[in-house]
N, C-alpha and C positions, 0 to 999 in steps of 0.2 A: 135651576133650583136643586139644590144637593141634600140627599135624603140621609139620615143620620142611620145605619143599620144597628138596631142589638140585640144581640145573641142571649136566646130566652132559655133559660138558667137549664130548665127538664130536660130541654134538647141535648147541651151537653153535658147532662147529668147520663142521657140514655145513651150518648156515644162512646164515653173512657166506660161506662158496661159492660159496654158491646165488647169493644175493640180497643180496652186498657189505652197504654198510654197512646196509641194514634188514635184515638179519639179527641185528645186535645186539643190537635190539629183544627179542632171546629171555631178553635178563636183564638190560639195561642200556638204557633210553631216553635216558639222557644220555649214554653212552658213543656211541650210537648216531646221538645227536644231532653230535658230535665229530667221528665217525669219517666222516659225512655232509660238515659243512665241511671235515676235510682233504682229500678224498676227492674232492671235486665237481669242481674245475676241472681235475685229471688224468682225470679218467673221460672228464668230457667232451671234453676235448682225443680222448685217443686213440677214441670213438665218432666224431668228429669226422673223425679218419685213413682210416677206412673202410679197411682194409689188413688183411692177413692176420699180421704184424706188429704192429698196435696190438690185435687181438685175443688175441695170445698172449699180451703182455705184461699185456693186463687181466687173465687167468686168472690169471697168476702172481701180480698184487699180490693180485688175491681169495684165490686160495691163500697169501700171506704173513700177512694177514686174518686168513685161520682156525687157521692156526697161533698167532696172537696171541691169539685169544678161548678158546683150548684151553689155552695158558699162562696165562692169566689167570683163568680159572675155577679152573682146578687153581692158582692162589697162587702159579707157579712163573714168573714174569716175569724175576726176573732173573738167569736162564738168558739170554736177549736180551741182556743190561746186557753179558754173561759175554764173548756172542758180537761184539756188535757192537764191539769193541775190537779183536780175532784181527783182524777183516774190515779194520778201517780199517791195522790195520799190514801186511798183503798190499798192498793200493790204494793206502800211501804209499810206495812201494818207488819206483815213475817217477816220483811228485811229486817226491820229494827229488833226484833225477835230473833232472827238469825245473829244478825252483828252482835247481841250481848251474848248468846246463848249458844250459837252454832258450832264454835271452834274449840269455846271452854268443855261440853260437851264431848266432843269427837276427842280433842287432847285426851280426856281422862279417860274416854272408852278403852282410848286406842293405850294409856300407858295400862291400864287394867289387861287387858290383852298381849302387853309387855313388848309394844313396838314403840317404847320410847326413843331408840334413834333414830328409827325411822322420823315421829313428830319433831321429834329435835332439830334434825338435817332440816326438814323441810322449814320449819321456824326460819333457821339462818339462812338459808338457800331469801326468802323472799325478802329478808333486809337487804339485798342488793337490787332488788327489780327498780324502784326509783330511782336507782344511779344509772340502770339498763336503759330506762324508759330514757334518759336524756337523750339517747340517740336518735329515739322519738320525734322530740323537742327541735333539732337539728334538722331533720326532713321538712318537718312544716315551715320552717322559716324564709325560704325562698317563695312559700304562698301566703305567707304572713306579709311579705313585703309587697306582694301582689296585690292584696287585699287591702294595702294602704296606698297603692297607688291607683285602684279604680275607686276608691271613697273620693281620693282626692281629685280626680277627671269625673267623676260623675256618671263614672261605668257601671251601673245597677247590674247584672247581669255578669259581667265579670267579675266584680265583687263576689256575686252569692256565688258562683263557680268558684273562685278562688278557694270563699271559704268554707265551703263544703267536702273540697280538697284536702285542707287540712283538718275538718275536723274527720274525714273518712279513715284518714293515717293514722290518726291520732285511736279511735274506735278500732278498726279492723289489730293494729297492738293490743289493745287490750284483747280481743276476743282471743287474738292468737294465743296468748299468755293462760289464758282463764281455760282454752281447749287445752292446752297442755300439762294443766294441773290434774284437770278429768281426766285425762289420758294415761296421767301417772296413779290417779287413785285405781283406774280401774285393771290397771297393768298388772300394781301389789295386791289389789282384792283376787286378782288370778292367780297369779303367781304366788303368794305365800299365805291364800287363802285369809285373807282378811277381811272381815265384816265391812260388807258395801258402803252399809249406812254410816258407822263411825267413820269412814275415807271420807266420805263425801259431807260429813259435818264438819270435819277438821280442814278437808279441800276449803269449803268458803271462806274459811279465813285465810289462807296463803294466796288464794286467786284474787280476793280482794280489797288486803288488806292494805297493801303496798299503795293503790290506789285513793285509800280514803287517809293515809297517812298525809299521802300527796297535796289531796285536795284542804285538809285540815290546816296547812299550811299555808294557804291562801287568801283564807280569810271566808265571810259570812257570803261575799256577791259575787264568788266566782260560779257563776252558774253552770259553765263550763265544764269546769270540773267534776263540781257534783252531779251532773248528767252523766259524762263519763264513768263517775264510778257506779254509777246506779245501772249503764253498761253489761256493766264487771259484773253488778249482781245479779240480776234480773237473767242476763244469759248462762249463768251456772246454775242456776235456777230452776229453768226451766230445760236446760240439756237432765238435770239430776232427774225431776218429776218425770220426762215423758222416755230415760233412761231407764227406771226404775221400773213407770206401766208400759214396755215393750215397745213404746214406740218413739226410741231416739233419731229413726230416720227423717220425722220430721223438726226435730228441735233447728237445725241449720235453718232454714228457710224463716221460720216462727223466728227466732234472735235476731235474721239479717232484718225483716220488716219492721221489726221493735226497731231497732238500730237505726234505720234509715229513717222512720218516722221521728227518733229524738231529733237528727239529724235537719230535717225537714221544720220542727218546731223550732229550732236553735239556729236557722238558719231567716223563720219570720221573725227573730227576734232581732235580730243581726239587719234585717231588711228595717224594722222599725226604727232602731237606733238610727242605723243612717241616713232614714227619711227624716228623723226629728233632728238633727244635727245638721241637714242642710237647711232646715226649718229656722233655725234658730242661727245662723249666722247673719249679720247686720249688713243690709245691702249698702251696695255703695255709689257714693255719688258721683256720675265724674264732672269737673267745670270746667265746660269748653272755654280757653282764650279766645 
């Protein structure tokens, strides 16, 4: 007689705790395996901090961890799907605040303070970032094809690798982009003595504009995209705020978990689509001669 084993939700809620992502080991080595690459380059970072501060925050993602492997054993995930939409219409309340107000703003500071070339150059400089970003576009596309041919063999697993791959390219671009506008506002706030705040309000709009141009063009259901630019914003964002109260050493770390968790949510979405899509194909008969 063969005993059905299952794995009671607390237990490995108390194990990714304990021992992050090898905790997941307690019912899932590929999960485990996953949960390890998202997982590595923020852990590291903030072990890296050495701070009383990157230590809190590791507690908190291992505790968001175990909250996930407690919804996931217990079937009940999307409870998360439910939540993480409330969360992002709270957090867009100042983006939409910023997107009408933040660049018009910072432009006029900055021309009253008579660095209109400078606003100028950068104006023109970001009308070319979506003809950049194509090269983008180009990288993903060998995991684009990837990710069409484990839907089509029924490679779950490979799939979400695949497209986690491209959408990692596709984000780690944009950060790169969005840190190098920071870099420049806070380069000229040195160097030619210019008010932080008007950089960094006129910054939002050059680091993110390219991207909501992008996504505008797509249409109302690319959700895709608009996670992506919400990216763009939310990580300049919060580099600016914890820039400003002294403590920019942890905004890296704070952005990468943002990022990986959109990552993570657009990646169960991606898993549901193509469970309901093999749901809905029409099985077929075969008639033996």
């Amino acid at each position: 007689m063969a005993y059905i084993v299952t794995k009671k939700p607390w237990l490995g809620a108390f194990f990714v705790f304990i021992f992050g992502p090898l905790g997941f080991l307690y019912y899932s080595w590929k999960k485990a395996l996953i949960a390890f690459l998202l997982f590595f380059l923020p852990n590291l970072l903030l072990y890296g901090l050495n701070s009383t501060i990157a230590e809190v925050i590791r507690w908190v993602v291992q505790l968001l961890m175990a909250i996930f492997v407690y919804l996931d054993i217990k079937d009940k995930l999307n409870i998360i799907e439910d939540i993480f939409p409330k969360v992002l219409s709270v957090v867009i309340i100042p983006i939409i605040f910023l997107n009408f107000f933040g660049e018009l703003v910072g432009g006029i500071w900055l021309l009253f303070l008579g660095q209109w070339k400078l606003a100028f150059g950068a104006f023109i400089f970001s009308l070319f970032i979506p003809y950049v970003y194509l090269i983008v576009t180009l990288l993903q596309i060998p995991f684009g094809l990837l990710l069409v041919y484990a839907q089509n063999k029924n490679k779950k697993y490979l799939c979400l690798t695949a497209g986690f791959i491209s959408i990692l390219i596709g984000h780690m671009a944009i950060l790169l982009y969005v840190f190098f506008v920071l870099d420049k506002a806070l380069l000229f706030s040195e160097l030619k003595n210019i008010n932080i705040i008007a950089l960094l309000l006129f910054g939002y709009g050059i680091a993110t504009g390219p991207f909501s141009y992008m996504a505008s063009t797509e249409g109302p259901d690319a959700t895709g995209s608009f996670l992506a630019v919400f990216v763009s914003q939310i990580s300049y964002i919060i580099f600016s705020i914890t820039y400003l109260l002294n403590y920019a050493p942890i905004a890296i770390p704070i952005i990468l978990l943002i990022v990986f968790g959109i990552e993570v949510f657009q990646l169960s979405i991606l898993s549901q689509t193509w469970s309901y899509e093999k749901e809905e194909q029409p099985e077929t008969t075969t008639y033996l001669p």
